[in-house]
C-alpha positions in Angstrom: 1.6 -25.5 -1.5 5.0 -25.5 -3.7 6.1 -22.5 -5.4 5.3 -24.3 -8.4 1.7 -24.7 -8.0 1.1 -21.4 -7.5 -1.1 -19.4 -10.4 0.9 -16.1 -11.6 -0.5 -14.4 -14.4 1.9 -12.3 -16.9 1.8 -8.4 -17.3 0.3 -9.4 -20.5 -2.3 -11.1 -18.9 -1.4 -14.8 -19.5 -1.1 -17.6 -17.5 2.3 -18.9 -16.0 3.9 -20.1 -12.8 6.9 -21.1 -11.6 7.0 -24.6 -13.3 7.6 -22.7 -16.3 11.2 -22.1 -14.9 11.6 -25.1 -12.4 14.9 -25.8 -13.8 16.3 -22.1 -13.7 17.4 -20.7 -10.7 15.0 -17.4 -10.4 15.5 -14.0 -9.1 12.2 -12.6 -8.0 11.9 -9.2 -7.7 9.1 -6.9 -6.4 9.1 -3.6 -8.7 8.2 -0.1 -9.0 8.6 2.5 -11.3 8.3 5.3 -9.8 10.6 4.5 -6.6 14.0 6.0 -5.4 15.4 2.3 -6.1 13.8 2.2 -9.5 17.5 2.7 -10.8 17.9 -0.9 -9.6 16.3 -2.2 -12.9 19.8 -1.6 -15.0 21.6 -4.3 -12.8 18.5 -6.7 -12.7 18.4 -6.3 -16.2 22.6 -6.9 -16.4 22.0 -9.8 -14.5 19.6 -11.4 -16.7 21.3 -10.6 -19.6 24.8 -11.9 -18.0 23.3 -15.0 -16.6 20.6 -16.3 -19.1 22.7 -18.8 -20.8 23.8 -20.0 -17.8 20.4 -20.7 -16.6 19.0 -17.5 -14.2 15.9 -16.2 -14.9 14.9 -12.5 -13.5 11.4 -12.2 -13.2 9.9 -8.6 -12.3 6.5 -8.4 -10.0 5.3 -4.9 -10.2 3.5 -3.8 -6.8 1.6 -0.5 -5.8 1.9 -1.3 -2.0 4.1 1.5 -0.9 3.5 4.9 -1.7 1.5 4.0 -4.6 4.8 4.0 -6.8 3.5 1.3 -9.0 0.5 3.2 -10.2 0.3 2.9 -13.8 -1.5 -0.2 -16.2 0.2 -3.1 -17.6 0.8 -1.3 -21.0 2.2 1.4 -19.1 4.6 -0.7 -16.4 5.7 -2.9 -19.9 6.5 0.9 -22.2 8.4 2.2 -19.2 10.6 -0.8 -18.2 11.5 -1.6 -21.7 12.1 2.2 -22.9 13.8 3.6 -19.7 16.0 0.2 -18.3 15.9 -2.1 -21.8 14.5 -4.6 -19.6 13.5 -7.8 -21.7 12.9 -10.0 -18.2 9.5 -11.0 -17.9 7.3 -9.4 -15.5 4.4 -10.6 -13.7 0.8 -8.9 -13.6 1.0 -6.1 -10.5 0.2 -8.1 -7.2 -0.1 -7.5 -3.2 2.5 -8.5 -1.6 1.9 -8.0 2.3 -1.5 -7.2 4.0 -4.8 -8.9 3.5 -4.8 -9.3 -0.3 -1.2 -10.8 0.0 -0.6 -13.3 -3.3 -0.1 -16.6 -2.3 3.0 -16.2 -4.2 4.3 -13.8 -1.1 2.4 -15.5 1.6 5.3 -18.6 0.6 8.0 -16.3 -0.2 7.7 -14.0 3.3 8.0 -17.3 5.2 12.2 -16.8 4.2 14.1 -15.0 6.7 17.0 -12.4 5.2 20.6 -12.8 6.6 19.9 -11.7 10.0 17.0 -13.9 10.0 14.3 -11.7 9.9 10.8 -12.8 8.3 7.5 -11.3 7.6 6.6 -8.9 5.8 8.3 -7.1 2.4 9.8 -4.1 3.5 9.8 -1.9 0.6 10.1 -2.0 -3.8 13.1 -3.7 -5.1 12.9 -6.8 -2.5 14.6 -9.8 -4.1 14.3 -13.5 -3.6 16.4 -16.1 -5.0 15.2 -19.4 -6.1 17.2 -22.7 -6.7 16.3 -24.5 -9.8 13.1 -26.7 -8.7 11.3 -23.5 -6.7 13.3 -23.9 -3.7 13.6 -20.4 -2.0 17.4 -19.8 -0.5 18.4 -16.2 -0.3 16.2 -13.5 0.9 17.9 -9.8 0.5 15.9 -6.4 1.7 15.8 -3.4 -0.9 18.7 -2.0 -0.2 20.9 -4.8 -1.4 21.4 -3.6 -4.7 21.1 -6.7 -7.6 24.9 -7.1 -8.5 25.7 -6.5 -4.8 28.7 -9.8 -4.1 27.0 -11.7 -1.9 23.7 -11.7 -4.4 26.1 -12.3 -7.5 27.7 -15.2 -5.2 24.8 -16.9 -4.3 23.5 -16.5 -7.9 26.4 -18.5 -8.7 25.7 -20.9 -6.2 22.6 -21.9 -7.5 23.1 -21.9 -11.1 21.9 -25.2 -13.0 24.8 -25.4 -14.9 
């Protein structure tokens, strides 16, 4: 199945995928509010913000997998991105992304091995994949790699439609 076939649903509960952005190179990042890396939303934010125009879309995917830092409702996970970071990149209706209820969305994205070519599972909050415009994964980097890290600002570059 291509990225862009797969169903996502909003944090406002409407209907998207990644067609919607098939000629944007996207950041996807899996998010948590209440996590030590939750600081990491400034710089995806910055990003956004710094790369828009020049055709990079952010999107946030709010999970509750580890440690149960994602706990709170969509109202909630929208009121504290946009009050505490500013964020204004959309975000995606809280999901699974390893185990048995895995989104398809991950079961595709998980397939990508990192930089020492390591697959599988997400490790932890704050994961990020990098998409080419057309849905075309080409950068994994772990949690740890902070968003405006070089090498994830490079291959941003890289990838940029225009």
């Amino acid at each position: 199945m291509s990225l862009t076939d797969i169903p996502l649903t909003t944090l406002n509960g409407e209907p998207t995928s990644l067609a919607d952005y098939a000629d944007r190179a996207v950041l996807l990042v899996n998010v948590a509010s209440k996590c030590g890396l939750t600081p990491q939303y400034s710089a995806l934010e910055q990003l956004a913000r710094d790369y828009a125009d020049r055709g990079l879309t952010v999107i946030g995917v709010p999970c509750n997998q580890f440690m149960g830092q994602e706990p709170g409702s969509a109202e909630e996970i929208q009121t504290f991105c946009s009050t505490t970071y500013g964020v204004t990149f959309p975000l995606l209706a809280k999901i699974d992304v390893n185990g048995a209820e895995r989104h398809p969305l991950y079961e595709e994205l998980t397939k990508t091995p990192d930089a020492s070519g390591a697959a599988g599972d997400v490790q932890w909050n704050f994961e990020k994949f990098l998409l080419a415009p057309g849905a075309k994964v080409v950068n994994r980097f772990r949690p740890q790699t902070v968003p405006d890290a070089p090498e994830v600002v490079s291959a941003i570059e890289a990838v940029l439609p225009e």
